[in-house]
C-alpha positions as CSV (number, residue, x, y, z in Angstrom):
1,X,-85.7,54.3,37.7
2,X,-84.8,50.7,37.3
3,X,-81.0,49.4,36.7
4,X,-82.0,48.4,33.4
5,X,-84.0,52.4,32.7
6,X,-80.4,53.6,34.2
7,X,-78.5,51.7,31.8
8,X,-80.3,52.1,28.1
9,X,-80.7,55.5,29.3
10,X,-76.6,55.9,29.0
11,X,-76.4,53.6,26.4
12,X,-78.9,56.3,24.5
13,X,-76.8,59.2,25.0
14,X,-74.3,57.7,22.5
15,X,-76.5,55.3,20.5
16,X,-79.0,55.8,17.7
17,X,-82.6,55.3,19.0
18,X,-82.9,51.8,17.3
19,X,-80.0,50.1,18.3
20,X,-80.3,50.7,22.2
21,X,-82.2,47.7,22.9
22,X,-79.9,45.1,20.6
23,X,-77.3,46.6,22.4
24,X,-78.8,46.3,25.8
25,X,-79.9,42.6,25.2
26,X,-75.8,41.8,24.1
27,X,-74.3,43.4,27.1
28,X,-77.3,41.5,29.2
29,X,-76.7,38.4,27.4
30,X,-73.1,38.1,28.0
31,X,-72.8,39.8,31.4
32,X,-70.3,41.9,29.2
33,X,-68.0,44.3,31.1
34,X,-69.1,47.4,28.9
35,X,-67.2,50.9,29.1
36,X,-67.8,54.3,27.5
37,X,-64.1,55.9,27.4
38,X,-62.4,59.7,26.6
39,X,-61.0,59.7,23.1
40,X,-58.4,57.9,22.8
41,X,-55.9,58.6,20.2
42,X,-54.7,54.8,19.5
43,X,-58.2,53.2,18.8
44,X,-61.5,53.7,18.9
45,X,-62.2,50.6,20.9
46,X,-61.2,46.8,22.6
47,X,-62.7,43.9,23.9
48,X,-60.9,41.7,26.6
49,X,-61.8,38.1,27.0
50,X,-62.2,36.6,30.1
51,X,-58.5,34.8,31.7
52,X,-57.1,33.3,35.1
53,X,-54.8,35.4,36.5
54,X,-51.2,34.4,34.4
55,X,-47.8,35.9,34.5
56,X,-48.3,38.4,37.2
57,X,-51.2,40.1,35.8
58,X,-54.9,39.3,37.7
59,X,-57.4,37.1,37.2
60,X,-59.4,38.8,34.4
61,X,-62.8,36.5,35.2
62,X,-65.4,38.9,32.0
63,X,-65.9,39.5,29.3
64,X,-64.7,43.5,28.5
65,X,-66.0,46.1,25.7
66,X,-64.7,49.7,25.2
67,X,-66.0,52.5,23.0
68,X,-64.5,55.6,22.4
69,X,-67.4,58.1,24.1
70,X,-66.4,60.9,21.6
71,X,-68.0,59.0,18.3
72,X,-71.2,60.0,16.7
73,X,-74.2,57.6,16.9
74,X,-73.8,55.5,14.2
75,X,-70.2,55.3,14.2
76,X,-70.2,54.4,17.9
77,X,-72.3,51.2,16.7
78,X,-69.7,51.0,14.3
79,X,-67.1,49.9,16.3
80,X,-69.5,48.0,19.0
81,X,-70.5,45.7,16.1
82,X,-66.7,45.3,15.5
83,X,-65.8,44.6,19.4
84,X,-68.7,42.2,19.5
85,X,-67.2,40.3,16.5
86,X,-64.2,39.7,19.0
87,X,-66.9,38.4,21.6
88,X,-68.2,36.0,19.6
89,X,-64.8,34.7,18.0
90,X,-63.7,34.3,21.3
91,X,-66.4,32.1,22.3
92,X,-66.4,29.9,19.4
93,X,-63.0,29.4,18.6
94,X,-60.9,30.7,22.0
95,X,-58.0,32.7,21.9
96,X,-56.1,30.8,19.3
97,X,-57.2,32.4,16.0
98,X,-55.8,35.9,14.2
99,X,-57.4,38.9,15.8
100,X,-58.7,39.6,12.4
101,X,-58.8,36.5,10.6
102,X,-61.1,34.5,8.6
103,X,-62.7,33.6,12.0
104,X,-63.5,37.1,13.0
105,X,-64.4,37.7,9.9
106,X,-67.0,35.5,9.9
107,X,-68.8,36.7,13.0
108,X,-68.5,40.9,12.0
109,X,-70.2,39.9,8.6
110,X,-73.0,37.8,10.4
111,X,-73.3,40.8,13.0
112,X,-73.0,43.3,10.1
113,X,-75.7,41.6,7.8
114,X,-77.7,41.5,11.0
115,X,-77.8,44.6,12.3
116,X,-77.4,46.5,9.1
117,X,-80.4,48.1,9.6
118,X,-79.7,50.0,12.4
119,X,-77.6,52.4,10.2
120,X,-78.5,54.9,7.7
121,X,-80.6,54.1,4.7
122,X,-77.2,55.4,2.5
123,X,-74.8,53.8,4.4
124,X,-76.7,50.2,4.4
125,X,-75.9,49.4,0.6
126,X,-71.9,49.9,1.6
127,X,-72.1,48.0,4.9
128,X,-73.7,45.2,2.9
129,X,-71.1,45.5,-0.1
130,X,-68.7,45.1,3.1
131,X,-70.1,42.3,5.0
132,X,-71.2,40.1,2.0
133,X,-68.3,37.6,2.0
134,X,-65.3,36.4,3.5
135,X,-62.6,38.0,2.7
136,X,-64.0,41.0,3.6
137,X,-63.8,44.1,0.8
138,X,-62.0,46.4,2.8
139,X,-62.6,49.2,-0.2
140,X,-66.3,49.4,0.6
141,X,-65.7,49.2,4.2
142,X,-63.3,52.0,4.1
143,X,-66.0,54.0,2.1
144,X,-68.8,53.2,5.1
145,X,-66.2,54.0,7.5
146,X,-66.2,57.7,5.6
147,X,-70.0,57.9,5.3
148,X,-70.4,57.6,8.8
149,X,-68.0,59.9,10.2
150,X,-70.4,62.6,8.0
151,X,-72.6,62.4,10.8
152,X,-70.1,64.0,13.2
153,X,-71.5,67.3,12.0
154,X,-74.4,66.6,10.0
155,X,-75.1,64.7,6.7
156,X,-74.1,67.8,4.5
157,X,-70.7,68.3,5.9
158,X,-67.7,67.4,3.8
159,X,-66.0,63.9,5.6
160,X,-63.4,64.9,7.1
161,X,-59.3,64.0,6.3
162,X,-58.6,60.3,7.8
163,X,-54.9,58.6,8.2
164,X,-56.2,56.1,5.7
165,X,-56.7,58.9,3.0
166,X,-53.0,59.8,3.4
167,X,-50.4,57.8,1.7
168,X,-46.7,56.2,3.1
169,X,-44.6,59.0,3.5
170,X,-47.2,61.6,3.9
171,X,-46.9,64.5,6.4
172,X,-49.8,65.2,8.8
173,X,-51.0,66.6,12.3
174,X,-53.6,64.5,13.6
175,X,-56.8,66.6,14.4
176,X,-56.8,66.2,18.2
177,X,-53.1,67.0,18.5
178,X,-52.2,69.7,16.1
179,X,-48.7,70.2,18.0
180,X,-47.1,67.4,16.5
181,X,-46.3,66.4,13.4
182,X,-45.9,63.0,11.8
183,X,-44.8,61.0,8.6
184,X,-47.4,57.8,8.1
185,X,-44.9,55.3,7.4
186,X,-46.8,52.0,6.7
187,X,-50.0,50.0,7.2
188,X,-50.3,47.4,9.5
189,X,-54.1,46.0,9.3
190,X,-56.3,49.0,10.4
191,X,-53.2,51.0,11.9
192,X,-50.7,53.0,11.0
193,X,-46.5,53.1,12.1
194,X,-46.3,56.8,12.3
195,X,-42.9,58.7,13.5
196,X,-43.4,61.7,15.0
197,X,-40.8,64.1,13.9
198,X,-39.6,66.3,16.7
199,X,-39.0,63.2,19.2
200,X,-38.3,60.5,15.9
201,X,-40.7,58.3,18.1
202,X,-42.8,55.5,16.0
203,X,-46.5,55.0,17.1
204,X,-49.4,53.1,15.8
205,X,-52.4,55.4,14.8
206,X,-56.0,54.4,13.8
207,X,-56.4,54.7,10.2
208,X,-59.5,56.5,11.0
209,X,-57.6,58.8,12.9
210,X,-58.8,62.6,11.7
211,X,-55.6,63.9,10.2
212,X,-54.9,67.5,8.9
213,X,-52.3,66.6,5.9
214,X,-49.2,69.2,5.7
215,X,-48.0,70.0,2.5
């Protein structure tokens, strides 16, 4: 088995069938430092732009994407389309733009409208709604986001609880650490200041964090 074989064979352990080779040909393209990571309760995934080395931390010569391994198929993509938005902001307009901004924007609604496809035939009509314009309508990517975590456990199960169904000043125990409880205290972009309440520690949590809400 070639490199390549090696490679879209990994890359189709986590990947629907149809995106593997889009995929594949952005990694290739950019000679993009690409990571499949354990869940990580912060986010679901990073990219890293190449950087000398500066203030004590190493040269940093790649470019770096991260998925959490843990996600489903399509919401795996999800979040590769989003790290890729970062790519391509970074190449166009360096680091000096918002990490989110009308810049970024740009490039995850040209990926989205591009690769829309690649997701279910349900979910397409909200991922368009999403990626139509600048600003983006964060109402119909929220509703996506929930579509897509339905594949977790098939396309009948009820979508689960999410931070970002909770409101300020809810109480909740996130799904993958039921031992500690939290009040969501505000949004910041697509995270979350949580405190947790025995330590009265703050933390940022992804607003598509899996929550179990406590009355």
């Amino acid at each position: 088995m070639t490199p390549e074989e090696t490679y879209r064979r990994i890359l189709s352990n986590h990947l629907p069938p149809e995106a593997v080779d889009w995929v594949y040909r952005f990694l290739d393209r950019y000679r993009v430092h690409f990571h499949i990571t354990r869940e990580r309760r912060s986010k679901l995934g990073d990219y890293r732009w190449p950087h000398p080395a500066m203030r004590g931390a190493k040269e940093h010569p790649f470019h770096e994407i991260s998925v959490n391994g843990n996600l489903n198929p399509y919401r795996f993509l999800w979040v590769f389309i989003h790290e890729a938005a970062h790519l391509e902001t970074h190449l166009r307009h360096g680091d000096s733009v918002a990490a989110h901004g009308h810049e970024w924007q740009e490039e995850y609604c040209r990926l989205l409208q591009a690769q829309g496809h690649l997701f279910p035939a349900e979910v397409q009509p909200l991922i368009a709604r999403f990626a139509r314009r600048v600003p983006m309508e964060r109402a119909a990517g929220r509703q996506a986001e929930v579509a897509l975590l339905r594949y977790d456990n098939g396309t009948d199960a009820t979508p689960p609880t999410t931070l970002d169904d909770l409101h300020p000043d809810a109480r909740f125990r996130l799904k993958s650490r039921p031992q500690m409880l939290f009040v969501a205290l505000e949004r910041r972009r697509t995270r979350w200041r949580c405190r947790e309440v025995g330590s009265g520690r703050d933390y940022l949590v992804s607003g598509s964090a899996e929550v179990l809400a406590v009355d």
